[in-house]
N, C-alpha and C positions, 0 to 999 in steps of 0.2 A: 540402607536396603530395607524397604518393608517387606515384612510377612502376609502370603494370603492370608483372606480371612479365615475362618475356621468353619468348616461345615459340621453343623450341628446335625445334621440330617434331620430326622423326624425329633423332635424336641421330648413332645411326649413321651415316647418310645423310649428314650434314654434314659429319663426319669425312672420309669417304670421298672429300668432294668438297673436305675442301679440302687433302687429302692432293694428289688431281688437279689442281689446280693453288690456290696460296695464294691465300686469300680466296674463292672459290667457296662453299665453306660456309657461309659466315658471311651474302653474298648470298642463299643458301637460306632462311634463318633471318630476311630481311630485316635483319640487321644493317650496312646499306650502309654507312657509316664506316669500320670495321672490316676488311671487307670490301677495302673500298678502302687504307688503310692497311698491311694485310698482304699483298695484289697487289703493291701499288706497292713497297715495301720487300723483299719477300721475292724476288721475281723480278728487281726492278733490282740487288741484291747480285748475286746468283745470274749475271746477263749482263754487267754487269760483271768480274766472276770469271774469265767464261767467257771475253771479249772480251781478257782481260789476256793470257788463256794461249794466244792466238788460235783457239780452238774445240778444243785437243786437249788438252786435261786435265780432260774429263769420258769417260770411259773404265772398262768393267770387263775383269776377267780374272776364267775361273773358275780359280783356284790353291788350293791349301792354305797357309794362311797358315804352320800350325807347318811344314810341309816345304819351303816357297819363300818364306819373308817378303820377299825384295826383288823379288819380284813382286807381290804380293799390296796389292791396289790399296785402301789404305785409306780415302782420301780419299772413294772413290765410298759408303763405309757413312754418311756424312753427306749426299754430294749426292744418294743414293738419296729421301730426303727429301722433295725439292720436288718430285719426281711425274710429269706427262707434260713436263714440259722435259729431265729425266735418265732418262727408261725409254728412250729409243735406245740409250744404251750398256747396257744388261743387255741387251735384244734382241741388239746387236749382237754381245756377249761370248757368248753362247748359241749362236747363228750357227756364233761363229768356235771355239767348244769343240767343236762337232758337224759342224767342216770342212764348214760350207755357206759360200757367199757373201756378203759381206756386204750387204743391200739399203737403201734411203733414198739410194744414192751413197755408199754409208761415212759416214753420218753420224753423230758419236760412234763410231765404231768405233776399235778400237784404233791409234793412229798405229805406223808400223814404228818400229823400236829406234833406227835412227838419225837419223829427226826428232825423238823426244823427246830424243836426246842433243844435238840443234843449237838445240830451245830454250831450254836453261839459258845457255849465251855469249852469244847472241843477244840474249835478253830479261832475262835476266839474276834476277832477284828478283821480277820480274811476274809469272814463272810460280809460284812457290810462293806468294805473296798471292795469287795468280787462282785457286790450289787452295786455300789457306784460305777466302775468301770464297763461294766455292760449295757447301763445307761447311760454313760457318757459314749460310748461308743454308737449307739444310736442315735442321740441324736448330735453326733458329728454326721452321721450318714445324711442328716436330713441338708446339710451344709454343702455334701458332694451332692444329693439328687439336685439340688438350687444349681447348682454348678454342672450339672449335666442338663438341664433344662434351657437355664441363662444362657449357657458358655462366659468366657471370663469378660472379666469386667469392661476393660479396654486393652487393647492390642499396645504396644510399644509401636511409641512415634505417632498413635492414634489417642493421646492425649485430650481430652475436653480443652477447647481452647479458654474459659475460662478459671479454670484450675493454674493452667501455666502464664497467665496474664495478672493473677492474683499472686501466684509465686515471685513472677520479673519484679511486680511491686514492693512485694516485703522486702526480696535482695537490694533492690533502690534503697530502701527502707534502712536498711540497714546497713548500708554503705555509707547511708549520711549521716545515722545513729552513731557507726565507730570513727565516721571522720570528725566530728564535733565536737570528739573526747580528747583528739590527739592536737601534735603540736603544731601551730600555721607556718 
């Protein structure tokens, strides 16, 4: 029994939204599993992440990275990623590049130099996994936007027939391989 195909609807569109927040898209496209799987995983890394480094290691700076690299906030090119849970710190970093105030209450805004120097003793290794994770979870998002865009690879029983004709050959392959070993 094959499956219709999948209506991607506006391709675009999907992307865009599940760029906005993960799993969005894919909801669009009615792929609700999906949908929900990449929600739930992409966003629970991501607060997780966030929760470990107690909400201040999602942060950007505008710097040059070749003339200030140990400022230059690498971390956030991945938490950029997940979408409206990390657009407060680019807002915030923009703000604070163009000496305006920071609004939301500082949220994500850049913490001063010496709160982030008190949570490395303090939390110790929390805070570098709670910055991996929040970058790892973005750019897993970038993996479901491709996949809200694409849609999946191939359908079941919608096989490339050169994949399954290269397969038929190894199993030949290898049926002559284990017969040659046994006894005539």
């Amino acid at each position: 029994m094959s499956q219709p195909p999948i209506n991607l609807r506006h391709p675009y569109r999907a992307a865009l939204l599940a760029w906005l927040l993960p799993g969005m898209g894919h909801f669009y496209q009615g792929r609700n599993g999906k949908g929900w799987l990449y929600a739930i995983c992409i966003l629970g890394l991501y607060f997780v992440g966030l929760a470990m480094g107690e909400g201040k290691i999602v942060y950007w700076r505008w710097v040059n990275p070749l003339g200030n690299p140990e400022k230059f906030c690498l971390y956030y090119l991945g938490q950029f990623w997940v979408g409206l849970p990390a657009l407060p710190a680019l807002i915030q970093g923009t703000l604070r590049h163009f000496d305006m105030s920071p609004i939301l209450w500082g949220l994500m805004a850049e913490p001063p130099q010496d709160i982030l120097n008190g949570l490395h003793p303090r939390l110790g290794k929390l805070v570098e996994i709670g910055s991996i994770y929040t970058a790892v979870a973005g750019l897993l998002n970038i993996l479901a936007i491709y996949d809200a865009f694409e849609g999946p690879a191939y359908l079941d029983g919608d096989e490339p027939a050169a994949a399954s004709s290269a397969s038929s050959s190894v199993s030949s392959r290898d049926g002559l391989r284990a017969g040659a070993g046994g006894p005539a």
